[in-house]
Structures are given as C-alpha cells and as structure tokens.
C-alpha positions as CSV (number, residue, x, y, z in Angstrom):
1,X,-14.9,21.7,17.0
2,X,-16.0,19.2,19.3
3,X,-12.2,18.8,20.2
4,X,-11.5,22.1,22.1
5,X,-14.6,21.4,24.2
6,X,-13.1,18.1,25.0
7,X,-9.5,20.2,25.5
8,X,-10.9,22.9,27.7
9,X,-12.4,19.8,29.9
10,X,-9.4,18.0,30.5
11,X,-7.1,20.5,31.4
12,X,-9.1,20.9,34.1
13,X,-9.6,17.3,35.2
14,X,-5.2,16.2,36.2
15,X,-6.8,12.6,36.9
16,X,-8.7,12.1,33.5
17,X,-5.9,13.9,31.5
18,X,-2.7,12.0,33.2
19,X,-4.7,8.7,32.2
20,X,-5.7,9.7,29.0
21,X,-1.6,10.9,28.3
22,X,-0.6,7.8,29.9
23,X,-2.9,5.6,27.7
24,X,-1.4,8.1,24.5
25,X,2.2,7.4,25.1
26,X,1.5,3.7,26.2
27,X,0.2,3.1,22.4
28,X,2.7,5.1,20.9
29,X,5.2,2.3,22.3
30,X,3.2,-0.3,21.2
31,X,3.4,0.7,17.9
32,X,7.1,1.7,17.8
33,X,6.5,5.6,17.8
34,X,9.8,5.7,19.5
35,X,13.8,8.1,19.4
36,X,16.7,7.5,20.8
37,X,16.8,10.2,23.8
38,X,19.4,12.8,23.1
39,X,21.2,11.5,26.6
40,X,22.2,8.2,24.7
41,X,21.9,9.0,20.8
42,X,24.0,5.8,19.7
43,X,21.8,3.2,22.0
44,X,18.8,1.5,21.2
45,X,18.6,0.2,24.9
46,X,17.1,3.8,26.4
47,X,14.3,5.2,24.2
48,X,11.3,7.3,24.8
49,X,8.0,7.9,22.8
50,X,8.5,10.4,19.9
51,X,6.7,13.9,20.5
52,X,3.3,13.7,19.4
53,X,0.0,16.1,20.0
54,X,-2.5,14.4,22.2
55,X,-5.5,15.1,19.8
56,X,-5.3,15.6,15.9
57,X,-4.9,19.3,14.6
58,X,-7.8,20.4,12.4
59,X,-7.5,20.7,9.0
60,X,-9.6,22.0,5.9
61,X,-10.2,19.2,3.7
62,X,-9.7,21.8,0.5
63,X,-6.3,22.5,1.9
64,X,-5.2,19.4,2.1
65,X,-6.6,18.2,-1.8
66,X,-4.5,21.0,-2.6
67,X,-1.7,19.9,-1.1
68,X,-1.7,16.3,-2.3
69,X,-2.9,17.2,-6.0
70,X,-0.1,19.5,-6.8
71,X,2.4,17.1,-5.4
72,X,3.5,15.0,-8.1
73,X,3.8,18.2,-10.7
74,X,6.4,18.8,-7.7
75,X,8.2,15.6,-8.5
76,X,8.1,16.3,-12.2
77,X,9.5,19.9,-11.7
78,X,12.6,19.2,-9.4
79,X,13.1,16.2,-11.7
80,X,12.9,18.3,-14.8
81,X,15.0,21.5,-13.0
82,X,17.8,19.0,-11.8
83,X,18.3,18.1,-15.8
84,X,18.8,21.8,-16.7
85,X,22.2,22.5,-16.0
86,X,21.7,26.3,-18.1
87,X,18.8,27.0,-15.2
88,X,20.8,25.7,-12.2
89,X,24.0,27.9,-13.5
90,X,21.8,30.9,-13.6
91,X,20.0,30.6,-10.7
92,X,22.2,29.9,-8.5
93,X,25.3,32.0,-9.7
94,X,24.9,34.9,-6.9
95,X,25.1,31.9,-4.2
96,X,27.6,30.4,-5.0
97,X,29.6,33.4,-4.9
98,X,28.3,34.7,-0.9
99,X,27.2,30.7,0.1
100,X,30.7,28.7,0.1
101,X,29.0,25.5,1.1
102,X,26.2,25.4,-1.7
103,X,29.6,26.8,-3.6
104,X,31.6,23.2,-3.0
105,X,28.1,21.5,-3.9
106,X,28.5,22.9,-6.9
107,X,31.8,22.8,-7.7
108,X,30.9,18.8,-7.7
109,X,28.3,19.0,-9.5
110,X,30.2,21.2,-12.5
111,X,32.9,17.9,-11.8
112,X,30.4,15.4,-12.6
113,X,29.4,17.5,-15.6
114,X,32.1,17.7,-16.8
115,X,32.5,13.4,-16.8
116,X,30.3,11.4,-19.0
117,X,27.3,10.6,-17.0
118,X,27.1,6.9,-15.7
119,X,23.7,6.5,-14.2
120,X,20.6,6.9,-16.2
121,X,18.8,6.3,-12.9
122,X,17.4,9.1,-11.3
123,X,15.6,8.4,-8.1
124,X,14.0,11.1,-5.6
125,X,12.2,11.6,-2.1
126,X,11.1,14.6,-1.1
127,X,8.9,16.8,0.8
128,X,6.9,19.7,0.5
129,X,5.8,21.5,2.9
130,X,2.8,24.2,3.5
131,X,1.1,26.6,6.0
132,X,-2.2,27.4,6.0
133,X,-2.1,31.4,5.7
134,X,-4.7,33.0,7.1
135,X,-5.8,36.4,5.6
136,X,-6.9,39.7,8.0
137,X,-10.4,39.5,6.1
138,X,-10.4,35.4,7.3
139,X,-10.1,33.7,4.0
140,X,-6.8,31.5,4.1
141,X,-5.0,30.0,1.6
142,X,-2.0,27.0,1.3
143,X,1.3,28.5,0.8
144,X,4.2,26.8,0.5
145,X,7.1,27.0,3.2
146,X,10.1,25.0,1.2
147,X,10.3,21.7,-0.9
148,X,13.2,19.2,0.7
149,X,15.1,17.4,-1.5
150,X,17.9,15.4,0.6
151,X,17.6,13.6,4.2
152,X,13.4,13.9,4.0
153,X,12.1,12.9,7.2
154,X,8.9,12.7,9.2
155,X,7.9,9.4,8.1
156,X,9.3,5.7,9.5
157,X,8.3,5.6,13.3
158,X,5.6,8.0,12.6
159,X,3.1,6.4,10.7
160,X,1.2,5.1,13.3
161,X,0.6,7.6,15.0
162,X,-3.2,7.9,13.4
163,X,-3.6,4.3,15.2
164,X,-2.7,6.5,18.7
165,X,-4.8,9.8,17.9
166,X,-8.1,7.6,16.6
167,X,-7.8,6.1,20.3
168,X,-7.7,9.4,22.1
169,X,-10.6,10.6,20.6
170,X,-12.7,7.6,20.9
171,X,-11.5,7.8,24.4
172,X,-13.4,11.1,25.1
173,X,-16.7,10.1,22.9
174,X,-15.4,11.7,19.7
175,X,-16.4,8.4,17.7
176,X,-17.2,9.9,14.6
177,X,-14.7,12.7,14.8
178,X,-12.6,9.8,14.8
179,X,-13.1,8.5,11.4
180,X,-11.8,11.7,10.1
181,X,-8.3,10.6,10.5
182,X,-6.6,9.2,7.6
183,X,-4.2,6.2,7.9
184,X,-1.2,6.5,5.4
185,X,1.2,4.3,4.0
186,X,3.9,7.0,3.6
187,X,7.0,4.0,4.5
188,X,6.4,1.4,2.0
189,X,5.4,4.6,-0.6
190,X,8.5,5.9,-0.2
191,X,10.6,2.8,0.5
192,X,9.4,1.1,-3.1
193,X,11.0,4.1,-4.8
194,X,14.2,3.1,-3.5
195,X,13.6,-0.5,-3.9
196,X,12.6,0.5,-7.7
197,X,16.1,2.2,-8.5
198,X,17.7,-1.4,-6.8
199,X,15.8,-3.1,-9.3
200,X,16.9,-1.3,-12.2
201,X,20.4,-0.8,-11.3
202,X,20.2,-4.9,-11.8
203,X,22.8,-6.4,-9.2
204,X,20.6,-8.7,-7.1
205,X,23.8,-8.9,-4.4
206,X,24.6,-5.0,-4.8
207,X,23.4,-2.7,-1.0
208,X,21.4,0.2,-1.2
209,X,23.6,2.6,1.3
210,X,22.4,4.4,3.9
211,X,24.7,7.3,4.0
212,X,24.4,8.3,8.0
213,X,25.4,10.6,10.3
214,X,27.9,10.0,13.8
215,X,24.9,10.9,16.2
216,X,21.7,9.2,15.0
217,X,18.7,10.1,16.7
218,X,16.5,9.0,14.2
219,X,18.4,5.6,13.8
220,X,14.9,3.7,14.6
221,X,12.9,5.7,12.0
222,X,16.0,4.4,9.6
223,X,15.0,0.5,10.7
224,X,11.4,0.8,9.8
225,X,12.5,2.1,6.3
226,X,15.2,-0.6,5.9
227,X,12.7,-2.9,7.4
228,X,10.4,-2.5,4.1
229,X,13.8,-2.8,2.0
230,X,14.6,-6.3,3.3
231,X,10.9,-7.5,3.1
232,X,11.8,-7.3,-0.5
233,X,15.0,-9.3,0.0
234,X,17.3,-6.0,-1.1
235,X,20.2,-5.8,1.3
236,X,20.9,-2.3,3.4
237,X,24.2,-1.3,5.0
238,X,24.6,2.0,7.3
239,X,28.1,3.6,6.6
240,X,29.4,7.2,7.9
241,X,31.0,9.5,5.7
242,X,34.1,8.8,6.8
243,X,33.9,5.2,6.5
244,X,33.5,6.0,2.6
245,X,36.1,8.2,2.6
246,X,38.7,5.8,4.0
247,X,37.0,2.1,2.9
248,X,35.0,3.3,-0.4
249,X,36.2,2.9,-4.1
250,X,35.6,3.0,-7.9
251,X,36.4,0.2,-10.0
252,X,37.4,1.0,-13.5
253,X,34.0,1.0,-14.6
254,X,33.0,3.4,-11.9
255,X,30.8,0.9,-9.8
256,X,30.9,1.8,-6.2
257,X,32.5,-0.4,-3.1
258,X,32.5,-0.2,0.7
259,X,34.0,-2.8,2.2
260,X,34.1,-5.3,-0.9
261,X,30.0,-4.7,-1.1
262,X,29.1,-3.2,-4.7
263,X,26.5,-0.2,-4.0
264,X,23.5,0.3,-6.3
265,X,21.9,2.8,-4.5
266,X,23.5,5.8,-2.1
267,X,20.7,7.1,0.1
268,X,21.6,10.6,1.9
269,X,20.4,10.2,5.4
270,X,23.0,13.0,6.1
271,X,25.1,15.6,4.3
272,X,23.1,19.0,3.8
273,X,24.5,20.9,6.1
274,X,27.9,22.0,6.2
275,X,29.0,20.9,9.6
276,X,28.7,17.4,8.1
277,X,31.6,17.8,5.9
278,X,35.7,17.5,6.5
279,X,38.2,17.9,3.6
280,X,37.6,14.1,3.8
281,X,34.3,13.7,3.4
282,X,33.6,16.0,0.6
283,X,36.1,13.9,-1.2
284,X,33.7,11.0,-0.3
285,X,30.9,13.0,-1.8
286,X,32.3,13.3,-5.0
287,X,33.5,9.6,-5.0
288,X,29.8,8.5,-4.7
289,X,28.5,11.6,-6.9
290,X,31.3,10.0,-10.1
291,X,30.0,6.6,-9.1
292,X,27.3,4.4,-11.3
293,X,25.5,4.0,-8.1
294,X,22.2,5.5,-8.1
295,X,21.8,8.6,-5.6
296,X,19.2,9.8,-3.3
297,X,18.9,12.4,-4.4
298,X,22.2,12.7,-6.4
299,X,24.2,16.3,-6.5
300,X,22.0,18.4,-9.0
301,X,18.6,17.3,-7.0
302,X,19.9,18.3,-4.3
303,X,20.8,21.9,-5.8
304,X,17.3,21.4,-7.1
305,X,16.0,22.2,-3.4
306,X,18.0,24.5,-2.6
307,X,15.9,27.9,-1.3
308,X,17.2,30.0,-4.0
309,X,15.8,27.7,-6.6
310,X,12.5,28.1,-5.0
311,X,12.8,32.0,-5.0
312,X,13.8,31.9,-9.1
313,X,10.8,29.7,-9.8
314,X,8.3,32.3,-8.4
315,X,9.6,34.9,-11.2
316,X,6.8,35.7,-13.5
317,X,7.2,32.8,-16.3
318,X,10.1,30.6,-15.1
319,X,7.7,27.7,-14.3
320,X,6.4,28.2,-18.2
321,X,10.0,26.8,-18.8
322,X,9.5,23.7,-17.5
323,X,5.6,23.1,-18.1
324,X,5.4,24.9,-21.6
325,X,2.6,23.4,-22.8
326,X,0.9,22.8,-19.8
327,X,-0.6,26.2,-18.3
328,X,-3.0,24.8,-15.8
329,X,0.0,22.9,-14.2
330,X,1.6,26.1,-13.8
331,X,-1.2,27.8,-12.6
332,X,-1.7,25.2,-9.8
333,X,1.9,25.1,-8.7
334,X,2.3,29.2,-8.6
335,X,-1.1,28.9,-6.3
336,X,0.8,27.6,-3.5
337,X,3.7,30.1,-3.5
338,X,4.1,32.9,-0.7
339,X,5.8,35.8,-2.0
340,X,9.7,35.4,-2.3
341,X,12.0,38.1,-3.3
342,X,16.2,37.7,-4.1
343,X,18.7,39.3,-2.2
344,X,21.1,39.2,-5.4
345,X,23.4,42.3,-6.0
346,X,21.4,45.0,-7.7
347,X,18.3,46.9,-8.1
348,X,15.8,44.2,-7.5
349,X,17.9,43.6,-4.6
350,X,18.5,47.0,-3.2
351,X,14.5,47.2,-3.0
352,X,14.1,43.8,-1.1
353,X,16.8,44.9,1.2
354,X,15.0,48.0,1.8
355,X,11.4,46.6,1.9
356,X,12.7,44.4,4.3
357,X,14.2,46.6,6.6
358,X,10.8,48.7,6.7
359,X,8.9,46.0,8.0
360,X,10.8,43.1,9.2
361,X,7.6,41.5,11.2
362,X,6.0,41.1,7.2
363,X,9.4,38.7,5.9
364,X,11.2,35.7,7.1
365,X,14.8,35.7,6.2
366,X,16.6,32.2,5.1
367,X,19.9,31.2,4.0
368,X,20.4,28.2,1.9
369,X,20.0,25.7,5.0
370,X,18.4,22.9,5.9
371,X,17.0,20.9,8.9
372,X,15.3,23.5,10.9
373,X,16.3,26.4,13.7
374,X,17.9,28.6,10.6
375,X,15.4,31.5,9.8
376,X,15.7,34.5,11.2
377,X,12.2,37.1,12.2
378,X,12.0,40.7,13.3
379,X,14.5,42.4,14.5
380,X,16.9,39.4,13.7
381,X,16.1,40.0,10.1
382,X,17.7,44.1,11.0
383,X,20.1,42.9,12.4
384,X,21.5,40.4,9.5
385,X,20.7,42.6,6.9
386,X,22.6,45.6,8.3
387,X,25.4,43.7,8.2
388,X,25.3,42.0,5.0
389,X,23.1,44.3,2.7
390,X,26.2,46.4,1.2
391,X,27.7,42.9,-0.4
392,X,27.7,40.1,-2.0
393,X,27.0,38.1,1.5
394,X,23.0,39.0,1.3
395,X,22.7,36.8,-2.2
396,X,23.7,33.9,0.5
397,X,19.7,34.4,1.8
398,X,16.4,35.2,0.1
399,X,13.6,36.8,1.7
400,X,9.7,35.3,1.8
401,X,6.6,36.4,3.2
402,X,5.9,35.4,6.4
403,X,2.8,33.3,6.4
404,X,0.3,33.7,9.8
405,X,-0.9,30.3,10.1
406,X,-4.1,28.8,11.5
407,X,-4.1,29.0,15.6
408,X,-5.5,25.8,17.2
409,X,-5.7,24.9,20.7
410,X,-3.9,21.0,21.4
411,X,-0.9,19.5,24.2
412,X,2.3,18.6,23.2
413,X,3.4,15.6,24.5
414,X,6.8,15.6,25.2
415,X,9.2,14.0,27.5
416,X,9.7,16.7,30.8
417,X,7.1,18.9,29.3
418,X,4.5,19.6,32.0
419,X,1.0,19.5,30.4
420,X,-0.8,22.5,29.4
421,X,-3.4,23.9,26.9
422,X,-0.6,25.3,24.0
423,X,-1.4,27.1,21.0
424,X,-0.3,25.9,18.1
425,X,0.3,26.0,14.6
426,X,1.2,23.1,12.0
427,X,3.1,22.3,8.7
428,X,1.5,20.0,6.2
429,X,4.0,18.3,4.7
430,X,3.3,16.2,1.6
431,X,5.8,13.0,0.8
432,X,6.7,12.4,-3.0
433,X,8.5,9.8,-4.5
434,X,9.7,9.1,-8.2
435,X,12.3,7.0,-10.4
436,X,13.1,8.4,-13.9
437,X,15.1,5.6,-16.3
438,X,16.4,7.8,-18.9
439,X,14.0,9.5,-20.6
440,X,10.9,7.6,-19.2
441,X,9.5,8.2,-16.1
442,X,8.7,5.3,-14.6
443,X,7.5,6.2,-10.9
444,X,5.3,9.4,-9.6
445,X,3.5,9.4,-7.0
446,X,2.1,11.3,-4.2
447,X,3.5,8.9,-0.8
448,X,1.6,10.5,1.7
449,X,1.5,13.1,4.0
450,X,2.0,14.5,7.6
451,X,1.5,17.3,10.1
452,X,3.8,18.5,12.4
453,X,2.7,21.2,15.2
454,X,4.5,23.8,17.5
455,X,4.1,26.0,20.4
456,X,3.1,29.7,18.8
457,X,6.0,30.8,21.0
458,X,8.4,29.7,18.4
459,X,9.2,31.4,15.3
460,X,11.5,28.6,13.8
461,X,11.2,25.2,13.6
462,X,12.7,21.1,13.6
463,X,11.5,18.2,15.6
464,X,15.5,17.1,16.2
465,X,15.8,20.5,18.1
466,X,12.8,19.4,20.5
467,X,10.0,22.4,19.1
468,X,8.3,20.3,17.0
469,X,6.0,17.4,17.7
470,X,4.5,14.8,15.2
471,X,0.5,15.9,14.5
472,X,-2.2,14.1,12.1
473,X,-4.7,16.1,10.7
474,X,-8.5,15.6,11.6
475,X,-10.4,16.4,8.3
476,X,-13.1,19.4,8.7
C-alpha cells in the first residue's frame, strides 16, 4: 500500500509529521472528535481530541461485506434468543452457579418472568465485533470476537473521524486512496431506533432515560446521540443509578417516574459490570426491568450477550433452533465463529481444561465481562485455570481461539504519546439496531460500522483504558 510508503517517509521527516499530526488533531476538534480527559471526567470545560490513527487501517473489501451482510441475522438472533426463556435457562445454568453477578441478572430476569409482561416493545443496539484471522498458509478469514448487547459504544463523537483521515491522505498525495474511505451515519442509525421505541410507547411528554454512570468520560459521545433525539423533538434526561433508586417509581399501572417525568424508554449507558451495582441499585434495576418503559436492551437481551451464550450457539445445531428453515442463514452466521469451547463441569469440560493447559498461547480465556482489559493469554490462562479447574468456578469463563490478526504499520495518536511507527492490529466492529412490536418486527438494520486499532504489544483491549484508538478502514 501506497500508505506505508507514505508512513516509512514521515517518520523520518519530525517537521512534516508534527504538521501533518497537528493539522489531524486540529480537524478532529473541529468536528467534535473530542473526551473529557480522565484528570476532569465530570467537566466539559478541559477536553482533548479522542485517540485516533493518523492514516486509515487497510481493510479487505470481502471482509468487511461479510461483516455488514451477516449483521442483521445478528439482530434477528439475539432478538429471537432473548424470547427463549427454555434456551437462556439451559445455557446459562453452569454460570449462574460460579458467576454471581450474571447470577443476580438472572435472578431479575426469572422476577420479571415470573410477572405478566408489560412491554411489547422490544428495542436493541448492539455491536459485533471481528478480527481478521490470518492463517499460517496466508489465507485469512473474519471471525468473530463477541457481540455486545448493553452500553454499545464507538459511535457519537466518532463519526467524523472519515472527514479527518480523508484529509491526511489527501495531505500526502494519496487522492485516490482517499476515496476509499466510507462516511457512515452510524448516530442517527442508531439514534432512530431509540426514537422508534418513543414513538410506539405513545407518550409525546414521556423521556427516553439515559441510565449513566458517576464518572462519564464519554458524556460528549452521549450529547451527540441525545442531540439526534431532540432533533426529533423527544425529550432526554441523564439520571444515575442511584438517583432511580432513591427518586424512581411505579404507578399502579407500572409506568415509570423519576422526578414526576413518565419514562418511555430506559437506555443502559451503564450497568454491565458488577462494580456498578449497590444493594440499591440492583433494586433500581429491577424497578425499571418490572416497569412498562421500554429498555435498552431490557434484562434477557442483555443475558442474550452474555459470552456463554455465544459459546452455546457455536454447538453443532443450536443456531438450527432459531433459523429452522433457513440453512444458508445459519451457514453464514457459523462462518464468522472462532472456535469456543465450555468450561462447564464435566467431560467436555475436563478436555477444554486440559487442552487449554497444553497450549495456553492457542486460547484466550474470558469471563462473563464486559468493557475491555478482562481476558486473560498465556501463562495467565495457567495460572487461572490451576486454580479454578477442579470446580464449579471454571463454568464462570469459556475458552476461544485466539485469533492472529492482520499486522499493519500506522501512529496512534494520543494525548502524551510520543510519535512512532506502531504495529497494529484492529477490530471491525459492525453497529445494529432493531425494534420488535409484538410479534412484528418493525426495524432491522445494519447502522454502520467502525475500526478500532491497538499497539501489537497489548493482548487485551478498551479505548476507556487508553489501548485503544478510534481507526476507519481504507477499502483494498
């Protein structure tokens, strides 16, 4: 590519490259690519320029059909598994013995079971994301990494980032290279789905609530969604958990109030992982969960992301449940999955335990976490197993093969990180967005998609822990 060229040139040349960053993170505040900075996480008044790559990342044009043409059989299938309480029992039974926090998110869901359901309105946001694995014999191949179902970020204050990148490379005389960069809409996509549930819900003076958390980071990627919502005249209000907890309540037809404003739709900025919970605000969880307010997602899509379901679905003819009639559906969803194995008590588990142990640098390990910085590699993988693989506390993880992605040459741009040539390697993550109504589906559709790149010196990942930095991908 005419790109590392370019690369290999300007890391030579400080004066050309210190312009050419300067002119990179100049545009980026133009165009409101912009964090709080972790010094001042509640202020809006001290803000720097979101990490971002200098240049876009290569990326096969197959790959990323792939990604995008699968995506809204995705939508369909977390839909369809977050409906099938039988499925979600099953799958998840081991984990919620060894995993007490996906245990309490049960518990509520078996609670709103258990009630007569008051919302018919289903709404969901989520992401999938993929590596490109690349094979010894140098065929690759998309594989999936995990599909998120709660608190989906990665889009807001990044989508104009291909505004920045289609610069740089004009910059340096890669015009034509340049129109290889997609622009997409992945905001007002994903905004209209929440907008769509506000409709149907049917209270023009009802709030859509953005459940948030205590240090917010990303409070200005949060604006540019609510920004879309008010274009449309729909009112948003930001509450904390345990604002709910002690100002939220149910009237006797189970409509949902904070601070005398009726919700129609709770939207989970925060709440999937356990540190965000109190004996408080898990009571505030179930309050909105019994609510008629629609939820983003609500309790069993949430369980419907959860990395065991992930591991159940690449049995040999699980996804036939859900797609029965439908075999080249299933076909191209199983194309994208790496190899995942349980860690459930028993034979089958016994043999992962032990495979695993053989050849750690083969596996990743994960626990039923989201957010990034949770995996564990090599001897890490030992390490945990050795300690858990004689109980019930190994059916907490479930083991995957780890995928050796495509290596590409870029610079990270972040704030205090001196410029250098890095290798990297990127996730593809794909945005999807639905509304069911019943029965009827009334919104699917693919909402765009992202890269996001890292130093090869990391094994893990998350752009809130500083690793990873915003990408776009430049078609080849």
């Amino acid at each position: 590519m005419a790109t590392k060229v370019i690369l290999e040139q300007l890391i030579t040349n400080a004066e050309r490259l210190n312009s050419l960053v300067d002119e990179a993170k100049e545009m980026a505040f133009q165009h409101g690519i912009l964090l709080r900075t972790p010094e001042t996480p509640n202020s809006s008044e001290a803000v720097s320029f979101a990490p971002f790559t200098l240049f876009p990342s290569p990326v096969p044009k197959a790959t990323l059909l792939q990604a995008l043409a699968v995506h809204t059989h995705f939508n369909t299938l977390v839909d369809k598994i977050s409906q099938d309480p039988d499925f979600l029992e099953e799958a998840l039974d081991g984990t919620i013995q060894a995993d007490d926090f996906i245990a309490k998110l049960f518990d509520i869901y078996r609670k709103v079971q258990q009630e007569d359901r008051t919302q018919s309105i289903v709404v969901g946001l989520n992401r999938s994301d993929y590596m490109v694995d690349q094979r010894a014999d140098r065929t690759s191949s998309l594989k999936q990494i995990e599909i998120n179902t709660i608190a989906v970020g990665g889009f807001g204050v990044s989508d104009r980032l291909s505004v920045v990148h289609r610069h740089t490379m004009k910059s340096v005389g890669l015009l034509e290279e340049s129109k290889c960069i997609q622009d997409t809409s992945r905001t007002p996509r994903m905004s209209a789905a929440l907008a769509k549930a506000w409709e149907l819900y049917g209270q023009h003076k009802a709030v859509i609530l953005f459940l948030v958390e205590e240090v917010q980071l990303s409070k200005l990627s949060h604006r540019t969604i609510e920004r879309e919502l008010w274009n449309r005249n729909i009112p948003v209000v930001h509450r904390r958990f345990d604002e709910v907890s002690r100002r939220g309540s149910l009237d006797a037809d189970k409509r949902l109030f904070i601070d005398g404003l009726e919700v129609a739709v709770v939207y989970y900025r925060y709440g999937y992982m356990p540190e965000h919970y109190t004996e408080q605000t898990w009571d505030a969880r179930l309050l909105m969960e019994r609510s008629l307010a629609v939820k983003c997602p609500d309790i069993s899509t949430h369980l419907a992301g959860t990395k065991k379901v992930q591991q159940v679905l690449a049995r040999p003819g699980v996804l036939e449940r859900f797609f029965p009639d439908q075999p080249q559906v299933v076909e191209q969803i199983r194309a994208t999955f790496a190899g995942l194995y349980t860690l459930d008590m028993g034979p089958e588990g016994d043999r992962t335990v032990a495979m695993a142990l053989a050849n750690p640098d083969k596996f990743v390990l994960k626990p039923q976490r989201e957010g990034g910085g949770n995996n564990y590699f090599g001897e890490d993988i030992v390490r945990v197993l050795q300690e858990v693989k004689g109980d019930e506390r190994r059916a907490a993880y479930i083991l995957m093969d780890r995928i050796r992605p495509r290596i590409e040459q870029n610079i990270l741009l972040k704030k205090g990180l001196p410029l250098k040539l890095t290798s990297i390697c990127y996730e593809i993550g794909v945005f999807g967005a639905y509304v069911r109504h019943g029965q009827e589906m009334v919104l699917n559709e693919v909402a765009g998609h992202i890269l996001r790149s890292k130093s090869t010196e990391y094994d893990d990942a998350g752009l809130m822990r500083g690793i990873t930095t915003f990408d776009n991908p430049l078609i080849i």
